[in-house]
C-alpha positions as CSV (number, residue, x, y, z in Angstrom):
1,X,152.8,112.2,0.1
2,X,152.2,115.2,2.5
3,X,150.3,114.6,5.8
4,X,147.9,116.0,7.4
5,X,150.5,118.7,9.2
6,X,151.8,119.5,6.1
7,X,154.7,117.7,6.3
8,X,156.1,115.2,3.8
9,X,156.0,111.2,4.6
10,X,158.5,109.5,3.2
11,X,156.8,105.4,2.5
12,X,158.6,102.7,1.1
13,X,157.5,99.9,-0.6
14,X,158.5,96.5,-1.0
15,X,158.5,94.2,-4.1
16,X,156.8,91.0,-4.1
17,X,157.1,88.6,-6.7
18,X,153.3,88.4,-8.7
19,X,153.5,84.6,-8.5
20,X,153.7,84.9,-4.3
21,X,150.2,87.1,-4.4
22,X,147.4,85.4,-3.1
23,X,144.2,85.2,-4.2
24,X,142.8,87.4,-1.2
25,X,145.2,90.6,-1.9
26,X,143.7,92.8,-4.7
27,X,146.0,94.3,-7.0
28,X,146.1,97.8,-8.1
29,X,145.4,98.7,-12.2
30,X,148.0,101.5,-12.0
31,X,150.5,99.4,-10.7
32,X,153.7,99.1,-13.5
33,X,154.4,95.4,-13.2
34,X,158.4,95.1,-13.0
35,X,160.1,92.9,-15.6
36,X,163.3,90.9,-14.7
37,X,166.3,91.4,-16.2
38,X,168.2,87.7,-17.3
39,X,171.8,87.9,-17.0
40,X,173.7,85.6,-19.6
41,X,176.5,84.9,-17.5
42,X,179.0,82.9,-20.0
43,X,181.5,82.7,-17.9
44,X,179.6,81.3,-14.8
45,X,178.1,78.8,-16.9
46,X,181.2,77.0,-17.9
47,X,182.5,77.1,-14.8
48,X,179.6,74.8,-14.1
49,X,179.6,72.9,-17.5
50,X,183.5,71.9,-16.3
51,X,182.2,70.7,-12.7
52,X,179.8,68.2,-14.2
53,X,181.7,67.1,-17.3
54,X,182.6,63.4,-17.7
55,X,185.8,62.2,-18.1
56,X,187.1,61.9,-22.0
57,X,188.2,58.2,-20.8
58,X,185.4,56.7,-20.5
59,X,184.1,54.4,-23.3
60,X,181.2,55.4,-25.5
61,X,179.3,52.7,-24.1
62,X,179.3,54.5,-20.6
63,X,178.0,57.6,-22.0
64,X,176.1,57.4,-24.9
65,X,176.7,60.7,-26.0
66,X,176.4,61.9,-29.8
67,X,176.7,65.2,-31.2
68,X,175.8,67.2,-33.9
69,X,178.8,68.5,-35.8
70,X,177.5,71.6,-37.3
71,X,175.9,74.6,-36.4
72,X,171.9,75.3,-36.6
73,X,171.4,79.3,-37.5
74,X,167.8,79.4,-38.3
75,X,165.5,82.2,-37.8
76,X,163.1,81.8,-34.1
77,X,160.3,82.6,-36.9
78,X,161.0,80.4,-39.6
79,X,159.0,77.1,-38.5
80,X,159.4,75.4,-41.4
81,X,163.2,75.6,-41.8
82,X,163.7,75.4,-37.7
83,X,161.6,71.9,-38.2
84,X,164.0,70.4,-41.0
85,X,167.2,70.9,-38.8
86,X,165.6,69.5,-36.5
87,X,165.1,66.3,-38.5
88,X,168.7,66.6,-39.9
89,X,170.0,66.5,-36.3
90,X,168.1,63.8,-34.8
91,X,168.8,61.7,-37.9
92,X,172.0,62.2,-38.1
93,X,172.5,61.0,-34.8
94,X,170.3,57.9,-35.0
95,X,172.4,56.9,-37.8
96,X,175.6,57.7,-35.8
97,X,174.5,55.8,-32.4
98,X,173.7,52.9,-35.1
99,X,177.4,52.6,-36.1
100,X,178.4,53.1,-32.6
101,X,176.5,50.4,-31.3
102,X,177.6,48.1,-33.8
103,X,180.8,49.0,-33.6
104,X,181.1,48.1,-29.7
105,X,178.6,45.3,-30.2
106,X,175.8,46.9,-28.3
107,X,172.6,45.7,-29.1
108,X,170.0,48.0,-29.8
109,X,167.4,46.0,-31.2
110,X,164.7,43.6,-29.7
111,X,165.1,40.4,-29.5
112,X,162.2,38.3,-31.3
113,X,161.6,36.4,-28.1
114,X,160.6,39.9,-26.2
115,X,157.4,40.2,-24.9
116,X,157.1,43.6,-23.6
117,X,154.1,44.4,-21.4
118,X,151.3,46.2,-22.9
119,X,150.3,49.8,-22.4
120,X,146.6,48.8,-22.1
121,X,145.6,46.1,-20.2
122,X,143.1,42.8,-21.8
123,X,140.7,43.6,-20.2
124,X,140.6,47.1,-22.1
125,X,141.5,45.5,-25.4
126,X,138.6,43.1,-24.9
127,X,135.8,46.0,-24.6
128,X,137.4,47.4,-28.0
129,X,137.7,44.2,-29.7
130,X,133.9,43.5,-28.8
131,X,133.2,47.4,-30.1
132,X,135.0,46.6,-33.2
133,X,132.6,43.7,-33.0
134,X,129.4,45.4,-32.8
135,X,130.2,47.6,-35.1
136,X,130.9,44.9,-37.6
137,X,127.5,43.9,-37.2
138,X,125.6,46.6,-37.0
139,X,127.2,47.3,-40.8
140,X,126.2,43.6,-41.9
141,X,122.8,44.4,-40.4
142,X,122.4,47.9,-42.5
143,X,123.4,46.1,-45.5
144,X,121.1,43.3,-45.3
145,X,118.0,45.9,-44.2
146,X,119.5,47.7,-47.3
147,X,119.1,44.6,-49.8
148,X,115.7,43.8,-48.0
149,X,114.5,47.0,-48.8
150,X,115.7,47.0,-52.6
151,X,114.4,43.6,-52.7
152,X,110.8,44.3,-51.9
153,X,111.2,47.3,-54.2
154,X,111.6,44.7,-57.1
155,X,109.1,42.6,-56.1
156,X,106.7,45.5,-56.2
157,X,107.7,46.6,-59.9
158,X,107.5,42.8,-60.8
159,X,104.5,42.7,-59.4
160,X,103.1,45.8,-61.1
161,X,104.2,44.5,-64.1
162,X,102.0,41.2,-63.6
163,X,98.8,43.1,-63.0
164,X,99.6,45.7,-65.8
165,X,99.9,42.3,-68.2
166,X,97.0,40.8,-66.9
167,X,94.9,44.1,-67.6
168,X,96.4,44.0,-71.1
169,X,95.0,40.5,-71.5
170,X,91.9,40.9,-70.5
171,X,91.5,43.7,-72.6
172,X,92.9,41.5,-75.5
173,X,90.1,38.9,-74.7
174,X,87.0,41.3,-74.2
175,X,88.6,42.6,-77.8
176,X,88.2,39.4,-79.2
177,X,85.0,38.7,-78.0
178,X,83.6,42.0,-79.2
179,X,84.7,40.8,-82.7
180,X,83.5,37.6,-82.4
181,X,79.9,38.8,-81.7
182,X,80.0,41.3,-84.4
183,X,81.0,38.4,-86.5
184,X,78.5,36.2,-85.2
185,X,75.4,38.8,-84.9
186,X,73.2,36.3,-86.6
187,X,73.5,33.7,-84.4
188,X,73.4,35.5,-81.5
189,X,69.7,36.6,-82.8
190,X,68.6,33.1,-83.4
191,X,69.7,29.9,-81.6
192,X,73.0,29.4,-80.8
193,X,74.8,26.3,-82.2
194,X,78.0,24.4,-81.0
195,X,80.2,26.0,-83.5
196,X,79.9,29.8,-81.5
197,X,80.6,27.8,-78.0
198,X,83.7,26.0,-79.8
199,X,84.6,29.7,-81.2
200,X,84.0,31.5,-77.7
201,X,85.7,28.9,-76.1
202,X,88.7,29.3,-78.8
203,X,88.6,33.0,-78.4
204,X,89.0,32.6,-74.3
205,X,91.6,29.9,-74.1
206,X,93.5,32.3,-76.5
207,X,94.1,29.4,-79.5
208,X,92.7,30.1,-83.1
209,X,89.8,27.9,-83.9
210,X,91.1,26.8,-87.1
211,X,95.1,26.1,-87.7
212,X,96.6,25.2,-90.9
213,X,99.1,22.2,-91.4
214,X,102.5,23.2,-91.2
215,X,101.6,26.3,-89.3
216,X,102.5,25.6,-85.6
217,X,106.0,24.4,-84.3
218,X,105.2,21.0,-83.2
219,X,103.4,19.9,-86.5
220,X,105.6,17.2,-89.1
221,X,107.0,18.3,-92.5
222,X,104.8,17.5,-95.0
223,X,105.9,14.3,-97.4
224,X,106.9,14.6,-100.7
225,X,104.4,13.5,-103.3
226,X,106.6,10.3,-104.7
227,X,106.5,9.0,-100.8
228,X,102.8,10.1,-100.4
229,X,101.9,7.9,-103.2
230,X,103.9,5.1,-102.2
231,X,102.4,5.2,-98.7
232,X,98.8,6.2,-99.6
233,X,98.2,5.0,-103.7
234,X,97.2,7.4,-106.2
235,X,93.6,7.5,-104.8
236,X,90.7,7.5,-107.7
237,X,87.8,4.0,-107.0
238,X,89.4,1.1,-105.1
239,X,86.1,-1.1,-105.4
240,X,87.0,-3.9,-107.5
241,X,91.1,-3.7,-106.3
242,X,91.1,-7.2,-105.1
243,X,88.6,-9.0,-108.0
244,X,90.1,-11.6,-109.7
245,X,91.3,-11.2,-113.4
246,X,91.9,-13.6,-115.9
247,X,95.3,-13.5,-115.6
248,X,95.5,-14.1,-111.9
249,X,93.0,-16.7,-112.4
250,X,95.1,-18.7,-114.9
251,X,98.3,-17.8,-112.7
252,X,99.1,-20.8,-110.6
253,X,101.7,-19.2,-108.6
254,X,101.9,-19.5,-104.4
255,X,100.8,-16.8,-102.8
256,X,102.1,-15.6,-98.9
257,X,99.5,-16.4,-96.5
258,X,97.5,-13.7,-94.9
259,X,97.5,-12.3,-91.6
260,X,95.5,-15.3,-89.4
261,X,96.0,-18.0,-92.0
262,X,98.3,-21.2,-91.9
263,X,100.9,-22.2,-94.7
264,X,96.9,-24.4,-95.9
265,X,94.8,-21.6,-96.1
266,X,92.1,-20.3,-92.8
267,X,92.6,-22.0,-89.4
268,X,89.8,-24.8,-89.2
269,X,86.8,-24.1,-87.4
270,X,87.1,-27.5,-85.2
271,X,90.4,-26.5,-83.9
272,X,91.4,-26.9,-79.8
273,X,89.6,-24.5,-77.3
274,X,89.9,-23.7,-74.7
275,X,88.1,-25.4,-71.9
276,X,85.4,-23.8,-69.7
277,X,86.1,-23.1,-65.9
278,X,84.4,-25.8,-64.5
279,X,86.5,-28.3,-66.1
280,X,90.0,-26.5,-65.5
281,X,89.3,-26.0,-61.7
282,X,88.4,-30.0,-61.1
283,X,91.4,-30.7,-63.2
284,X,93.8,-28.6,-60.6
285,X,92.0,-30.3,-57.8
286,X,92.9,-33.6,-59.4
287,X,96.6,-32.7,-59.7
């Protein structure tokens, strides 16, 4: 850079590392930021790897050391296929660290008696547990709002349907009377009589005024005629049924005494009475 004189200045600059930079120190936008070159030095490295190696003595137990016999050549970019050797390697050495351990009877398993202290403490577990809780409830709650609400919904059509059948009956009934007026038109221009009350009344209740036998469900099954007549006769004048004939009058035979009668004939007319009250209440006060 020339000076003011005219001369040349010759500045030199040193490099600081951009992690060292403050906050405070502004950095030029021109500036070329210097990339570090890493050296794979091989050599070096197993120089080092030999300084820290164990010794091949040693017992597997002391080391614990397991190794993956073959070699992973995967692409950086292939995830999926860098993944699965992955898997392959740990795997295989679970399952070789298994047979190890058996086979120097290491245990690697816990023990059923092995409580191990937990990761969060009760008193955490017990604010989740009573979440869990809540949450429990406030689900039964919705439900139950959920069946309330469907419930009242049913009483509603049920009870829609009760007034929509009452409407249908009262129609039914001012129907009925309308018919029974135009039937009875004469009567209701003159004085009524019983028999229009009995047939309004009929027509309200909602019964027919006049059923036939054998119609309803309640009534008996009519009798046969043989059994009618043997219950009832054959009908036709019964006046002189009982008037004596000339046969019965010349019959001599004994005839079964009547309802009220003795084996002689009527009970007397002098038989015991019974006496008045006067007469029993001195007899208890003489006993």
């Amino acid at each position: 850079m020339p000076s003011s004189t005219g001369s040349p200045v010759d500045e030199t600059f040193e490099d600081v590392p951009f992690d060292e930079l403050s906050d405070a120190e502004s950095v030029d936008e021109d500036v070329v930021p210097q990339q570090k070159i890493e050296i794979d030095n091989k050599i070096a490295l197993e120089r080092i790897r030999d300084t820290i190696k164990l010794d091949s003595s040693l017992p597997w137990t002391e080391t614990l050391a397991v190794s993956y016999p073959e070699t992973i050549d995967v692409g950086v970019d292939d995830d999926l296929n860098r993944e699965l050797a992955f898997y392959k390697q740990a795997l295989h050495g679970a399952q070789q660290a298994r047979s190890l351990a058996a086979k120097h009877g290491l245990p690697f398993t816990r023990p059923s008696d092995y409580f191990a202290e937990m990761v969060k403490s009760d008193a955490h577990m017990e604010r989740i547990r009573q979440r869990l809780l809540d949450e429990g409830a406030a689900i039964k709650r919705s439900e139950e709002k959920r069946k309330e609400r469907e419930g009242k919904k049913f009483g509603k059509q049920v009870q829609m349907e009760k007034l929509q059948e009452r409407e249908r009956s009262k129609k039914e009934m001012e129907e009925r009377l309308k018919g029974l007026k135009r039937k009875r038109k004469d009567a209701l221009d003159g004085p009524q009589d019983d028999g229009f009350d009995v047939a309004v009344e009929d027509a309200i209740s909602d019964r027919p005024s006049k059923r036939t036998k054998g119609a309803g469900p309640g009534d008996k099954k009519k009798l046969p005629r043989p059994a009618r007549d043997k219950k009832f006769g054959f009908g036709g004048p019964r006046k002189r049924a009982k008037q004596n004939t000339k046969s019965s009058t010349d019959s001599f035979e004994a005839r079964s005494a009547g309802k009220g009668k003795g084996a002689n004939g009527p009970r007397a007319k002098g038989g015991s009475k019974r006496p008045g009250k006067s007469k029993r209440v001195s007899a208890r006060s003489r006993t």
